[in-house]
Predicted model as a PDB file, atoms N, CA, C, CB and O in Angstrom, pLDDT in the B-factor column:
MODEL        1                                                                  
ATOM      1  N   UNK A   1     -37.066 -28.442 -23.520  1.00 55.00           N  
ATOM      2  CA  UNK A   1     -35.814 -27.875 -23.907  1.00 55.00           C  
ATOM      3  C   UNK A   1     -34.907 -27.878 -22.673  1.00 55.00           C  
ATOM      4  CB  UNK A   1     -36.000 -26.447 -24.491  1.00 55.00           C  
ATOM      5  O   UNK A   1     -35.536 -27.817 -21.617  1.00 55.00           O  
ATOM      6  N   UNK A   2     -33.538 -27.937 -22.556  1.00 60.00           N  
ATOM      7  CA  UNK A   2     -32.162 -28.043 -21.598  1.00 60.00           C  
ATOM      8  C   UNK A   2     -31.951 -27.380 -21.819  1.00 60.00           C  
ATOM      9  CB  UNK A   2     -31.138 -28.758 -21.481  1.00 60.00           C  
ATOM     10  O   UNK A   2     -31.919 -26.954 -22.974  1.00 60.00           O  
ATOM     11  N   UNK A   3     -31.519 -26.580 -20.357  1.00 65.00           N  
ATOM     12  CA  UNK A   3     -30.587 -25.367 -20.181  1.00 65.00           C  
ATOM     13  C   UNK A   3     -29.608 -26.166 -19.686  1.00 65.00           C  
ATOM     14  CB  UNK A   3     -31.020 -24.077 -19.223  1.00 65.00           C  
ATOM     15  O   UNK A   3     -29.609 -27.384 -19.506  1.00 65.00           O  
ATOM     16  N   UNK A   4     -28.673 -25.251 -19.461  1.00 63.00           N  
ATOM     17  CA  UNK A   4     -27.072 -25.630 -19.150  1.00 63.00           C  
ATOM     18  C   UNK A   4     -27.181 -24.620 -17.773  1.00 63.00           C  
ATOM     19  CB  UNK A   4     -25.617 -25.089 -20.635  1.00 63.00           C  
ATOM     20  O   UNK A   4     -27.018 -23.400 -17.770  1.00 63.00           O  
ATOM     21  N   UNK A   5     -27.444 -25.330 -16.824  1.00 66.00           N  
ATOM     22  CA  UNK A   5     -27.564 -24.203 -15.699  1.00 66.00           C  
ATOM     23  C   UNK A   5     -26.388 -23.909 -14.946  1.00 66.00           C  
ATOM     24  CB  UNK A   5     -28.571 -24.547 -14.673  1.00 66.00           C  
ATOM     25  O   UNK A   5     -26.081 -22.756 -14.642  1.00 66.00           O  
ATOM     26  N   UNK A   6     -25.735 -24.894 -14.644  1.00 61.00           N  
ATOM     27  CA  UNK A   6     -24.160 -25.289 -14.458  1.00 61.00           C  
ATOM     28  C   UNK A   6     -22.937 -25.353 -15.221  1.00 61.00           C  
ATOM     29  CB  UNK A   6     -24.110 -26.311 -14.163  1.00 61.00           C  
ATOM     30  O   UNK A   6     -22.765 -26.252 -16.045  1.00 61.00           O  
ATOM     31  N   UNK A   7     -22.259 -24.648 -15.047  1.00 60.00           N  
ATOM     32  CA  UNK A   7     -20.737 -24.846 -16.340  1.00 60.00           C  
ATOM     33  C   UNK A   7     -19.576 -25.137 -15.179  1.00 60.00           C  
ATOM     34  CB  UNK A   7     -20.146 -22.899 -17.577  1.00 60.00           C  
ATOM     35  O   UNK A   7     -19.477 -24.242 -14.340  1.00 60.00           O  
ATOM     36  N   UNK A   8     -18.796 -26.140 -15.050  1.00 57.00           N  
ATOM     37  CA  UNK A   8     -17.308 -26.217 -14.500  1.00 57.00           C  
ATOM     38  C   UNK A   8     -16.093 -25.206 -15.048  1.00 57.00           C  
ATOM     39  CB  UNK A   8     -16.820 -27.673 -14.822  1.00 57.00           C  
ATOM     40  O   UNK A   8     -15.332 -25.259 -16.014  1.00 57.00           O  
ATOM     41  N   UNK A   9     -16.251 -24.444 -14.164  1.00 54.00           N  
ATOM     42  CA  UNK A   9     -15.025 -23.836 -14.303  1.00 54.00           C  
ATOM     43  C   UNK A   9     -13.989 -23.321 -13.762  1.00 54.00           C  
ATOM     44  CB  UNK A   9     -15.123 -23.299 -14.676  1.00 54.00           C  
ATOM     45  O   UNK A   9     -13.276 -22.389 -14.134  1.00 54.00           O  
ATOM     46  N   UNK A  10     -13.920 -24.409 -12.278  1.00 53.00           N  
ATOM     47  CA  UNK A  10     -12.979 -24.614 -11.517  1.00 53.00           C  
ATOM     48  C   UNK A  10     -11.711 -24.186 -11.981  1.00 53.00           C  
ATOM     49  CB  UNK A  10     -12.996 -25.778 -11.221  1.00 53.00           C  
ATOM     50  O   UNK A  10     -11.220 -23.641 -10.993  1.00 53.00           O  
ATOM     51  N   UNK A  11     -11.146 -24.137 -12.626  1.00 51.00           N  
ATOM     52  CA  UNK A  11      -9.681 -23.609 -13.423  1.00 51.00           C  
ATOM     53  C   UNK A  11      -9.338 -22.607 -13.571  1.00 51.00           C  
ATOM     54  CB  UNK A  11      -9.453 -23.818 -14.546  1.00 51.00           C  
ATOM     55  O   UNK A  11      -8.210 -22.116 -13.526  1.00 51.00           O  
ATOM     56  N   UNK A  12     -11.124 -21.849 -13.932  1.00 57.00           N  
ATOM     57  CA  UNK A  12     -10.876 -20.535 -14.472  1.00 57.00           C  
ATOM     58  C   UNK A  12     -10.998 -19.921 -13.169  1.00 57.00           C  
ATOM     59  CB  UNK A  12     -11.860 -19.970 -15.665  1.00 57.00           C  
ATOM     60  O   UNK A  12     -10.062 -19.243 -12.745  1.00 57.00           O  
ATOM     61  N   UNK A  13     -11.736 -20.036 -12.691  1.00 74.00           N  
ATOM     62  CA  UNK A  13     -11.934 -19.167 -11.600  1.00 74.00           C  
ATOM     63  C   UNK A  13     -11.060 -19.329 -10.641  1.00 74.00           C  
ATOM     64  CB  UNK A  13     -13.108 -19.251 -11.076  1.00 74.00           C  
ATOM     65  O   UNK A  13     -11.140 -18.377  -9.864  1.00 74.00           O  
ATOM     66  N   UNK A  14     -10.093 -20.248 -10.261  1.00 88.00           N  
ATOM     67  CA  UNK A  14      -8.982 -20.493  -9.650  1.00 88.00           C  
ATOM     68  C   UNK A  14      -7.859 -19.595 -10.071  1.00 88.00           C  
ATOM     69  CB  UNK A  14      -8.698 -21.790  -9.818  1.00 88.00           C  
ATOM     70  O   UNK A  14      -7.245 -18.918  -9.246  1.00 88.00           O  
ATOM     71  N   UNK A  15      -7.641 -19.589 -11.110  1.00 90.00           N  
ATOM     72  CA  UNK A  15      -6.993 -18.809 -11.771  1.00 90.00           C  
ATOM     73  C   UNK A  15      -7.059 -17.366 -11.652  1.00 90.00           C  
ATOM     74  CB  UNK A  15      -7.198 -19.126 -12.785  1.00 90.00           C  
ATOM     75  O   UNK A  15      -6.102 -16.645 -11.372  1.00 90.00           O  
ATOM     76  N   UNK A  16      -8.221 -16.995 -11.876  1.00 90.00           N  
ATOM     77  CA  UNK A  16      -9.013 -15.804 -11.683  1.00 90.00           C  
ATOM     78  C   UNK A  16      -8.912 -15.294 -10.238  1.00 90.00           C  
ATOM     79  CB  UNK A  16     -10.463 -16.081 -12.049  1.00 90.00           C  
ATOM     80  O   UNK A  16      -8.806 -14.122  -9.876  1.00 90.00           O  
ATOM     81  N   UNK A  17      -8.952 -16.116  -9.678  1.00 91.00           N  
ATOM     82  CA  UNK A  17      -8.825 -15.743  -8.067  1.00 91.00           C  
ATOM     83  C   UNK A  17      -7.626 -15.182  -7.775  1.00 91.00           C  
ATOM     84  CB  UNK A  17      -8.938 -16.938  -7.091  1.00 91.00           C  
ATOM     85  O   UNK A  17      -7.482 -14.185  -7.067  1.00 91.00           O  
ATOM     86  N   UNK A  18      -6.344 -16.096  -8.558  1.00 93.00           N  
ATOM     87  CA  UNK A  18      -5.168 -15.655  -7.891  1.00 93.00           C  
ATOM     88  C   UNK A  18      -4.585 -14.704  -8.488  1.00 93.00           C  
ATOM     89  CB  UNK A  18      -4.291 -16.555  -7.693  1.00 93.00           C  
ATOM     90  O   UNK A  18      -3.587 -14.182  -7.991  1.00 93.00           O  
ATOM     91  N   UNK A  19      -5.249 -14.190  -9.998  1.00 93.00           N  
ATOM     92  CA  UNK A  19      -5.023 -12.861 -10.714  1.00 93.00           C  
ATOM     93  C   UNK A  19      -5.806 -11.975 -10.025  1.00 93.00           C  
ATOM     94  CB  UNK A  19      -5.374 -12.822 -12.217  1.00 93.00           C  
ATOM     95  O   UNK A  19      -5.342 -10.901 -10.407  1.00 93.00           O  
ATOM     96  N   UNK A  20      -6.649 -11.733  -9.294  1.00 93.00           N  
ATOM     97  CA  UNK A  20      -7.508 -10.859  -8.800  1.00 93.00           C  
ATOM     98  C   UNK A  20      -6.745 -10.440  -7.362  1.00 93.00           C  
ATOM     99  CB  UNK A  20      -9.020 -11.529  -8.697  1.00 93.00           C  
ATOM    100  O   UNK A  20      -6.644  -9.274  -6.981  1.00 93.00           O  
ATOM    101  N   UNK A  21      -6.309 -11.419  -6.752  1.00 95.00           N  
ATOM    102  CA  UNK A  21      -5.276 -11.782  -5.332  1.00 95.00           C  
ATOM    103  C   UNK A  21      -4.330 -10.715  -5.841  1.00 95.00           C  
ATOM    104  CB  UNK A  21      -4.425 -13.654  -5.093  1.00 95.00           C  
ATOM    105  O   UNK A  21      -4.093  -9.598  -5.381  1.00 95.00           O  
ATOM    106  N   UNK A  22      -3.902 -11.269  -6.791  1.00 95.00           N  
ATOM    107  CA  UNK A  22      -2.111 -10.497  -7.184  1.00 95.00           C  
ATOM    108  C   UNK A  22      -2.688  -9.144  -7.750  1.00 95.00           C  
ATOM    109  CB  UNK A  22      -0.837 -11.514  -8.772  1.00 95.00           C  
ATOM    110  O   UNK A  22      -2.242  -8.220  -7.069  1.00 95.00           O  
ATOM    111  N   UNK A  23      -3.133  -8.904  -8.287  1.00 96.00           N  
ATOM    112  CA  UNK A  23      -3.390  -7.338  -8.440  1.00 96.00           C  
ATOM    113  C   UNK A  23      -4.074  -6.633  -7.192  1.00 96.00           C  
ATOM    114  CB  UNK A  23      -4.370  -7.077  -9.721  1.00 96.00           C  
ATOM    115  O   UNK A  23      -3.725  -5.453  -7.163  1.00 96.00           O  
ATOM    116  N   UNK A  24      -4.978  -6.979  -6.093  1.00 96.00           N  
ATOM    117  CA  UNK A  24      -4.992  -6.678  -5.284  1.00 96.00           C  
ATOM    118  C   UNK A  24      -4.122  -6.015  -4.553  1.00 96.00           C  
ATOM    119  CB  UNK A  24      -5.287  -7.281  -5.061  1.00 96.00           C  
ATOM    120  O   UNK A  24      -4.172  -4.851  -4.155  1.00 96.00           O  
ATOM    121  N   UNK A  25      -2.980  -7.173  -4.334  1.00 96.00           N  
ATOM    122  CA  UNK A  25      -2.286  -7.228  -3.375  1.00 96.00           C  
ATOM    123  C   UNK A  25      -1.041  -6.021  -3.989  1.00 96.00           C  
ATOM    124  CB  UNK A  25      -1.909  -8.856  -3.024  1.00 96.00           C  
ATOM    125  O   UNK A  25      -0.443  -5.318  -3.175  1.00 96.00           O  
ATOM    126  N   UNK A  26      -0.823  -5.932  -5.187  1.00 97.00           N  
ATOM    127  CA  UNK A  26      -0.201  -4.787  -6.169  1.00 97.00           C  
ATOM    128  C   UNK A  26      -0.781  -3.309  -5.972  1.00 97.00           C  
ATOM    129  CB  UNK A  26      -0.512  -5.196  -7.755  1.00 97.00           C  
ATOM    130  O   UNK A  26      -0.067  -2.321  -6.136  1.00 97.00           O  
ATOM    131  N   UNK A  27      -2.222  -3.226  -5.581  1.00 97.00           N  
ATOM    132  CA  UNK A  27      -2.158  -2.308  -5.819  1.00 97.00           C  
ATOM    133  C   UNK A  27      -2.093  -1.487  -4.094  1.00 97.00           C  
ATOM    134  CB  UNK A  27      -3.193  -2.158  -6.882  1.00 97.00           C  
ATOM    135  O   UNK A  27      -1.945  -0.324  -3.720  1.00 97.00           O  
ATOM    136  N   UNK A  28      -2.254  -2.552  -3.530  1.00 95.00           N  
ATOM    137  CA  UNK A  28      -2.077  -2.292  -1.818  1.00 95.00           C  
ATOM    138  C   UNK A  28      -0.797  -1.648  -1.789  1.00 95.00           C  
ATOM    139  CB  UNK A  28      -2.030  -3.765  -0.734  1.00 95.00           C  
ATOM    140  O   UNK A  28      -0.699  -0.605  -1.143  1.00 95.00           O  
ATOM    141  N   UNK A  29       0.201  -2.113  -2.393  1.00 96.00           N  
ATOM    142  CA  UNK A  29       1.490  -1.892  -1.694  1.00 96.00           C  
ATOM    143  C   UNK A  29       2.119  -0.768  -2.374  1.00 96.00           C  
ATOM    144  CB  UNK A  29       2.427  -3.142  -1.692  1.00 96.00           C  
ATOM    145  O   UNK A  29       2.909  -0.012  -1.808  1.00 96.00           O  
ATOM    146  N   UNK A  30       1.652  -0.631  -3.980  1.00 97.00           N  
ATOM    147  CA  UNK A  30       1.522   0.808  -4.431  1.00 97.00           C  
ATOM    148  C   UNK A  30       1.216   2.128  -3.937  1.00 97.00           C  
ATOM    149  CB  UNK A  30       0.853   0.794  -5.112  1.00 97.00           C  
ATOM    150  O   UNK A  30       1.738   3.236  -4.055  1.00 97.00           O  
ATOM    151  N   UNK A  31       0.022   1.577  -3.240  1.00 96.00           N  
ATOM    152  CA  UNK A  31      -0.832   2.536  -2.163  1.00 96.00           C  
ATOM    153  C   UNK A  31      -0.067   3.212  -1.028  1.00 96.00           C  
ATOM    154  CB  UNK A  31      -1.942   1.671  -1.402  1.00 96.00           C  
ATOM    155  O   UNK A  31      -0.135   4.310  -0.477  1.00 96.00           O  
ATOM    156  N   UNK A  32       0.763   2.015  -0.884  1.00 96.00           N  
ATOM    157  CA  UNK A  32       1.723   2.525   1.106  1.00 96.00           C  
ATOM    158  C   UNK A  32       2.963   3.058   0.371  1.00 96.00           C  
ATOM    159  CB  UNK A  32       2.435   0.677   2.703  1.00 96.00           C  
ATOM    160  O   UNK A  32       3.505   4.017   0.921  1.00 96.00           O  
ATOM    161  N   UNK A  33       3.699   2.456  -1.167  1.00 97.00           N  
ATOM    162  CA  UNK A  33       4.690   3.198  -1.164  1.00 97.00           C  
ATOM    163  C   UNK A  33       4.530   4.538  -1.274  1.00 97.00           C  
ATOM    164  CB  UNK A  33       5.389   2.831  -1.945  1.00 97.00           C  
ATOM    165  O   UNK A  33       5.246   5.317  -0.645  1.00 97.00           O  
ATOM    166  N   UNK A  34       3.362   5.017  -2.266  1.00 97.00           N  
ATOM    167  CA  UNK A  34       2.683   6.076  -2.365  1.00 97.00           C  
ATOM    168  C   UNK A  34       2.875   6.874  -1.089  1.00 97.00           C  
ATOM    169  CB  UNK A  34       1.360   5.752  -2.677  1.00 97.00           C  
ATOM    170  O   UNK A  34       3.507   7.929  -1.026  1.00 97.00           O  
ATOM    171  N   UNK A  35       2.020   6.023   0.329  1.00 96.00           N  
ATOM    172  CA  UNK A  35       2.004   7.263   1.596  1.00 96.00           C  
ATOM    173  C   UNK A  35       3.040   7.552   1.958  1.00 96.00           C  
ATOM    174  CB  UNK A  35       1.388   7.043   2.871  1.00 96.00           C  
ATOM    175  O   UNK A  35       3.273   8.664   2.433  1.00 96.00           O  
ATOM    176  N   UNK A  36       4.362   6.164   1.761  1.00 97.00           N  
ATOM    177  CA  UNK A  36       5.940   6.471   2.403  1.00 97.00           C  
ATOM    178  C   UNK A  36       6.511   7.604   1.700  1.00 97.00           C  
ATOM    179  CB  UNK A  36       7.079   5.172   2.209  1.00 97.00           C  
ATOM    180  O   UNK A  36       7.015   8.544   2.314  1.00 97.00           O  
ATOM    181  N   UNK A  37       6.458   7.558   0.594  1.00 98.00           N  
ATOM    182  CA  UNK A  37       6.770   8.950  -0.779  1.00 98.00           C  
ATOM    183  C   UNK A  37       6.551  10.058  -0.063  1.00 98.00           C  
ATOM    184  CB  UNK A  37       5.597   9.097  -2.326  1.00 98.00           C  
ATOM    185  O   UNK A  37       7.464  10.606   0.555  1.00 98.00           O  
ATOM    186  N   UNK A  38       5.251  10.526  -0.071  1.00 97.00           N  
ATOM    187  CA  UNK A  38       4.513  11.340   0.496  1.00 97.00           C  
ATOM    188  C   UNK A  38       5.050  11.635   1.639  1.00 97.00           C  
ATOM    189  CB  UNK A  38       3.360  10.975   0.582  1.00 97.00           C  
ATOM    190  O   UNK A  38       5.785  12.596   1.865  1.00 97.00           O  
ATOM    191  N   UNK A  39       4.625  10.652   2.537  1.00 97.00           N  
ATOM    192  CA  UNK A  39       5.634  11.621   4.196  1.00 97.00           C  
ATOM    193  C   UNK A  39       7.010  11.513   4.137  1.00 97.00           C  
ATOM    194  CB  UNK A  39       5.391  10.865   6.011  1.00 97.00           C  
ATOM    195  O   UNK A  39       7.576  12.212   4.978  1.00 97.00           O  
ATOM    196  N   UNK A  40       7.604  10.982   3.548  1.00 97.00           N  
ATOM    197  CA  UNK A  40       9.313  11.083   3.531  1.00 97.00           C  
ATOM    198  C   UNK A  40       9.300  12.916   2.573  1.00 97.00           C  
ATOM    199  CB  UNK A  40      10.330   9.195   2.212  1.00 97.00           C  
ATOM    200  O   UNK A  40       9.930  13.902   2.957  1.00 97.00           O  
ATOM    201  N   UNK A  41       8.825  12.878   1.922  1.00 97.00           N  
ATOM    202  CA  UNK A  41       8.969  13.884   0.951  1.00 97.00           C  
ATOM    203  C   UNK A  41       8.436  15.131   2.108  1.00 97.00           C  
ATOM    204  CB  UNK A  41       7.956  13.576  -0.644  1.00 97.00           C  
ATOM    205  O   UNK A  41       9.214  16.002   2.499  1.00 97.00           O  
ATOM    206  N   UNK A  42       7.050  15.048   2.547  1.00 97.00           N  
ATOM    207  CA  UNK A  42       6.894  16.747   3.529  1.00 97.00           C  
ATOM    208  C   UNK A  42       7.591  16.678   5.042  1.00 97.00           C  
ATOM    209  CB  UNK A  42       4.893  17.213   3.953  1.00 97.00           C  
ATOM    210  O   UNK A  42       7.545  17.593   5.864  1.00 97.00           O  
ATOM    211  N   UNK A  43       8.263  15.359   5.231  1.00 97.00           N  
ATOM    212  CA  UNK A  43       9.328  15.336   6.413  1.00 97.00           C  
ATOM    213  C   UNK A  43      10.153  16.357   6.337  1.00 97.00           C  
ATOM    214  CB  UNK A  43      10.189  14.155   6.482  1.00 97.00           C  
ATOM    215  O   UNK A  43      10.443  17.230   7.154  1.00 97.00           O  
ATOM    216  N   UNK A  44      10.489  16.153   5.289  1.00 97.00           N  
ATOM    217  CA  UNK A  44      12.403  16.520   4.481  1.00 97.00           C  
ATOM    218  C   UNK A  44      11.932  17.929   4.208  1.00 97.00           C  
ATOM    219  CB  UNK A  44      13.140  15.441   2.497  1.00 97.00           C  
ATOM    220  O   UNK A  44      12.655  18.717   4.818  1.00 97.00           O  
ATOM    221  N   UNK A  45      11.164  18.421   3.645  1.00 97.00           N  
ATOM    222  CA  UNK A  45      10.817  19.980   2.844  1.00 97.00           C  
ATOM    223  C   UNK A  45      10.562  20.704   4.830  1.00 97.00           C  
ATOM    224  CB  UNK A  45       8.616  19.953   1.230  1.00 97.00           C  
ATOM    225  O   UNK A  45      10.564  21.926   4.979  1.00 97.00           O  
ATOM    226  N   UNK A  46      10.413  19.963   5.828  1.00 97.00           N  
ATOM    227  CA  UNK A  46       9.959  21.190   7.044  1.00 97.00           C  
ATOM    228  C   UNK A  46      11.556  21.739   7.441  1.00 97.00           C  
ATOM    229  CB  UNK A  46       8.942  20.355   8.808  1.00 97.00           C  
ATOM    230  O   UNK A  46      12.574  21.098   7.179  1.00 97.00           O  
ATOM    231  N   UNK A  47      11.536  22.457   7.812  1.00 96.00           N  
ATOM    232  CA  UNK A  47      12.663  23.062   9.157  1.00 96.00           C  
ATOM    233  C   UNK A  47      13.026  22.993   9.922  1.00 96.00           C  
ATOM    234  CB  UNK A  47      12.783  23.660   9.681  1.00 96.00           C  
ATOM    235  O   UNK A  47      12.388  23.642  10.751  1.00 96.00           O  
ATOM    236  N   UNK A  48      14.039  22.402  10.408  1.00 96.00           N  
ATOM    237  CA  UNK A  48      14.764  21.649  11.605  1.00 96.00           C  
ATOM    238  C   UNK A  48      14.007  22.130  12.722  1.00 96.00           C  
ATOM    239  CB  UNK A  48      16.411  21.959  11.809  1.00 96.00           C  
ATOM    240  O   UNK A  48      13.710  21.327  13.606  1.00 96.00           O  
ATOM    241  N   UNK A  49      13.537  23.731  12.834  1.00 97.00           N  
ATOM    242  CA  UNK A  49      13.025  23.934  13.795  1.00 97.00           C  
ATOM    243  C   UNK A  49      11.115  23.665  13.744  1.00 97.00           C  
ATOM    244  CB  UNK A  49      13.622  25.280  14.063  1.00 97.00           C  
ATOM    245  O   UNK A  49      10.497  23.657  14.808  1.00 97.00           O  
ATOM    246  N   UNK A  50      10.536  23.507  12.679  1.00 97.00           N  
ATOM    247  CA  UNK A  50       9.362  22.938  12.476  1.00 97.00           C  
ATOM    248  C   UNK A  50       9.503  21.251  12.862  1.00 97.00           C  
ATOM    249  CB  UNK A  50       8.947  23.280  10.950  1.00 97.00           C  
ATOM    250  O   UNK A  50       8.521  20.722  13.383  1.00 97.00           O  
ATOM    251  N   UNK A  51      10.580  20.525  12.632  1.00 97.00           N  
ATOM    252  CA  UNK A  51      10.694  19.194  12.988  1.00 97.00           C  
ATOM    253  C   UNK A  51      10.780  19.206  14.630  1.00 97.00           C  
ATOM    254  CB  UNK A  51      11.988  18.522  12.235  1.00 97.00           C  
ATOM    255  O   UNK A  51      10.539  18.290  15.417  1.00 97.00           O  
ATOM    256  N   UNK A  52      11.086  20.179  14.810  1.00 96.00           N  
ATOM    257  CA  UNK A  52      12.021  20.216  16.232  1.00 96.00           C  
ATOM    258  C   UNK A  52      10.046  20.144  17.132  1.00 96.00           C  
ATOM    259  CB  UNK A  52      13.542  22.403  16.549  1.00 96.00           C  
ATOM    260  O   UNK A  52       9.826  19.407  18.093  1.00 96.00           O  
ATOM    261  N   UNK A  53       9.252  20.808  16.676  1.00 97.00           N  
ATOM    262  CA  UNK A  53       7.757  21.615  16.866  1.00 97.00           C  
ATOM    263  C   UNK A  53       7.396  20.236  17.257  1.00 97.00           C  
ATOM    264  CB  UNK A  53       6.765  22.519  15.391  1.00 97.00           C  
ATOM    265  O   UNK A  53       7.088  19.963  18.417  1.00 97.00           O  
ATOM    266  N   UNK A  54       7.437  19.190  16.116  1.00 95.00           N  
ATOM    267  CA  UNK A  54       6.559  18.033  16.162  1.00 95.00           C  
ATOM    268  C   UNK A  54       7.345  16.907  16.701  1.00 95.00           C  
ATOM    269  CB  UNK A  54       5.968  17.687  14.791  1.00 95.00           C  
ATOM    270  O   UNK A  54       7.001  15.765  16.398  1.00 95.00           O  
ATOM    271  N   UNK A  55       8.715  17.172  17.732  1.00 96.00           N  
ATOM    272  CA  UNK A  55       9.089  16.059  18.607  1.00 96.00           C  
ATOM    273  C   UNK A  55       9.973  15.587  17.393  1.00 96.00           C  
ATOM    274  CB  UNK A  55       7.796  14.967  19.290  1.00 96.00           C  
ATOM    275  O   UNK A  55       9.112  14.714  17.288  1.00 96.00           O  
ATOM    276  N   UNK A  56      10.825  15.329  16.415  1.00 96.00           N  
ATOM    277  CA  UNK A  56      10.862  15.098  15.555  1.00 96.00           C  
ATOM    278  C   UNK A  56      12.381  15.440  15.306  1.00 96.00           C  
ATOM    279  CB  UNK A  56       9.858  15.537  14.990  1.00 96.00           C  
ATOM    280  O   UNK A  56      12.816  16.553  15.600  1.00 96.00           O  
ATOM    281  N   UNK A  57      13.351  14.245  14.639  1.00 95.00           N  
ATOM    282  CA  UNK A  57      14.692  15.023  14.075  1.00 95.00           C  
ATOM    283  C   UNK A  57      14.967  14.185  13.030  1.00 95.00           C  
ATOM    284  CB  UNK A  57      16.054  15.191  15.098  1.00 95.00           C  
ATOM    285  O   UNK A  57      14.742  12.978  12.946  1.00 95.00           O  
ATOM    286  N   UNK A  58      15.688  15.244  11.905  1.00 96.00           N  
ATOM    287  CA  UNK A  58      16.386  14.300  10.998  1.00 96.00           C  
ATOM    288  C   UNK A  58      16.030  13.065  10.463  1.00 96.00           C  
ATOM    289  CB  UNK A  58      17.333  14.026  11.470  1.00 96.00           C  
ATOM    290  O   UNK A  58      15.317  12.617   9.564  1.00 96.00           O  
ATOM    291  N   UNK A  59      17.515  12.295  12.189  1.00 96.00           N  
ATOM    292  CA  UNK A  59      17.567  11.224  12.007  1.00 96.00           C  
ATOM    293  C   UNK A  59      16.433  10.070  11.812  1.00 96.00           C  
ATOM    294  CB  UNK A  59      18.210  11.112  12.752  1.00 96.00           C  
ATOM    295  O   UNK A  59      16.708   8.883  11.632  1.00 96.00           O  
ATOM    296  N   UNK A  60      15.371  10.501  11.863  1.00 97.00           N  
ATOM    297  CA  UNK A  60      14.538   9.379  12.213  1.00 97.00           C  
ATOM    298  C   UNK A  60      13.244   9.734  11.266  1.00 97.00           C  
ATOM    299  CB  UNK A  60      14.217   9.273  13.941  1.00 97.00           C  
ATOM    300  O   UNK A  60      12.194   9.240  11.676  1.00 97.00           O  
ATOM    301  N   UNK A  61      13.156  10.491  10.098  1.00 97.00           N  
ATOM    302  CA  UNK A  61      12.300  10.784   9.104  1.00 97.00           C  
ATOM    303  C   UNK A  61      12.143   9.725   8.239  1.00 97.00           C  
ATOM    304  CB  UNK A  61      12.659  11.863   8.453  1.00 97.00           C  
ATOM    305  O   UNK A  61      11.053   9.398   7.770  1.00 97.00           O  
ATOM    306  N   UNK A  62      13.107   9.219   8.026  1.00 97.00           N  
ATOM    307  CA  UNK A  62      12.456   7.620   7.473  1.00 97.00           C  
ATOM    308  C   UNK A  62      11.972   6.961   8.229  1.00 97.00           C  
ATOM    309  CB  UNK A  62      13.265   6.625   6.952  1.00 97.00           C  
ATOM    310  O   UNK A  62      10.961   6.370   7.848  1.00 97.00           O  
ATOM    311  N   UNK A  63      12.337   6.790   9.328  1.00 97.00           N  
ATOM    312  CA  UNK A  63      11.582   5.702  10.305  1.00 97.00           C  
ATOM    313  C   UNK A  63       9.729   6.176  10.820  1.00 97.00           C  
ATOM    314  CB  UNK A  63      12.751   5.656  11.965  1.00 97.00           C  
ATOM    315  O   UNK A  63       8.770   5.513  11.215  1.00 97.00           O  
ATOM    316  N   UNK A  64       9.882   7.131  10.637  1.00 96.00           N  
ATOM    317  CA  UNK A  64       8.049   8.246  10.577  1.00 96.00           C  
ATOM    318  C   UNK A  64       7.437   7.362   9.427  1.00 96.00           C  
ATOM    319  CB  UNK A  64       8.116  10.564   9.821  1.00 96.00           C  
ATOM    320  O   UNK A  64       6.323   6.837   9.448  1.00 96.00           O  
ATOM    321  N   UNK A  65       8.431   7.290   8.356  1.00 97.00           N  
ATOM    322  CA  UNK A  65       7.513   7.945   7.138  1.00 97.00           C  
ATOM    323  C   UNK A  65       7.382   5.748   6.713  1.00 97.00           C  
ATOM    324  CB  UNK A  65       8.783   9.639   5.451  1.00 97.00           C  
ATOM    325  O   UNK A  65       6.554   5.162   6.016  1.00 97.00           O  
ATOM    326  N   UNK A  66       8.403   5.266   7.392  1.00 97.00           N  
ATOM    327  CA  UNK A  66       7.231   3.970   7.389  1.00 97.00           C  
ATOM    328  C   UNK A  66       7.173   3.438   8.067  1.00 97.00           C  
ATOM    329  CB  UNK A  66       7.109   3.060   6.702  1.00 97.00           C  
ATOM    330  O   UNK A  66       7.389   2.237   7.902  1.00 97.00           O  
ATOM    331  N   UNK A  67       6.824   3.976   9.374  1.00 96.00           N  
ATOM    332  CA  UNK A  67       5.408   3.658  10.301  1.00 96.00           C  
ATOM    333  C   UNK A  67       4.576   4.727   9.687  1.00 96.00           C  
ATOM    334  CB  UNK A  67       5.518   3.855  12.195  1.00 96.00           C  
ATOM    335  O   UNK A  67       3.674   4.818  10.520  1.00 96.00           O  
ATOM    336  N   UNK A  68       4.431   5.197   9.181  1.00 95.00           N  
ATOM    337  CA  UNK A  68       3.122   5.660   8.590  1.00 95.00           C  
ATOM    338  C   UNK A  68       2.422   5.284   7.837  1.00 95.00           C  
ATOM    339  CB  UNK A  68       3.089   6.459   8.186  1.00 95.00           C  
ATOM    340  O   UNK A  68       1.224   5.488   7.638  1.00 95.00           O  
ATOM    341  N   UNK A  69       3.794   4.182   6.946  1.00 96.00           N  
ATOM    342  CA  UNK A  69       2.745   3.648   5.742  1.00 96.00           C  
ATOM    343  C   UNK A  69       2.841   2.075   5.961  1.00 96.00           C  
ATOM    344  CB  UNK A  69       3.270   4.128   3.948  1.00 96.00           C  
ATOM    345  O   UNK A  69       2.306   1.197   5.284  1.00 96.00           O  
ATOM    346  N   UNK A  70       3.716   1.930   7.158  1.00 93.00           N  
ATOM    347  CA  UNK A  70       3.612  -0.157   6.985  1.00 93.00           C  
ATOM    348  C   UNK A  70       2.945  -0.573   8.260  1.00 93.00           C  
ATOM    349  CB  UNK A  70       5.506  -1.263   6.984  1.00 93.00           C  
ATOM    350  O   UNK A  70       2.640  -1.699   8.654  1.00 93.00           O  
ATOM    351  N   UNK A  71       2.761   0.824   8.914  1.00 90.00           N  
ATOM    352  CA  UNK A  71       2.927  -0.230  10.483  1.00 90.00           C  
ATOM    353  C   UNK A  71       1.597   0.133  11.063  1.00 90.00           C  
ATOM    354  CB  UNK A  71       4.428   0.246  11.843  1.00 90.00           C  
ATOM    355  O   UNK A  71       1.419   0.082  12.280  1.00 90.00           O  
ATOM    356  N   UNK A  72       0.278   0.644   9.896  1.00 65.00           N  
ATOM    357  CA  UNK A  72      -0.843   0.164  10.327  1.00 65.00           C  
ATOM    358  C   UNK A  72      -1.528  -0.271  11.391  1.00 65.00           C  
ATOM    359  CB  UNK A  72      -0.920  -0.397   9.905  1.00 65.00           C  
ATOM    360  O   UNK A  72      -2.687  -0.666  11.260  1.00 65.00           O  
TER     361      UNK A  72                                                      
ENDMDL                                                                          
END                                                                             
């Protein structure tokens, strides 16, 4: 009796690869907008003088909040 031990399915799995790639890569960047959210959001809620505590002003709470989440 023959088995079929081998199947070609170069196509699929090519395919498969680059759907697996792209959702990957989707859910990575979900992930960092997520942390930028997050520290932009408990930046903004402290007190000029709690910002003032951690070296920290204002102007530059976006620029924290992604190096926190892009600059890895």
């Amino acid at each position: 009796m023959a088995y079929a031990t081998h199947t070609d399915t170069a196509a699929q799995s090519g395919l498969g690869a680059r759907v697996s790639t792209l959702l990957i890569d989707i859910r990575a960047r979900l992930a960092r907008r997520k942390v930028y959210r997050q520290t932009l959001t408990e930046l903004q809620t402290l007190s000029n003088r709690e910002l003032a505590d951690l070296g920290l002003n204002r102007s530059i709470i976006r620029r924290v909040a992604y190096q926190a989440a892009y600059e890895v």
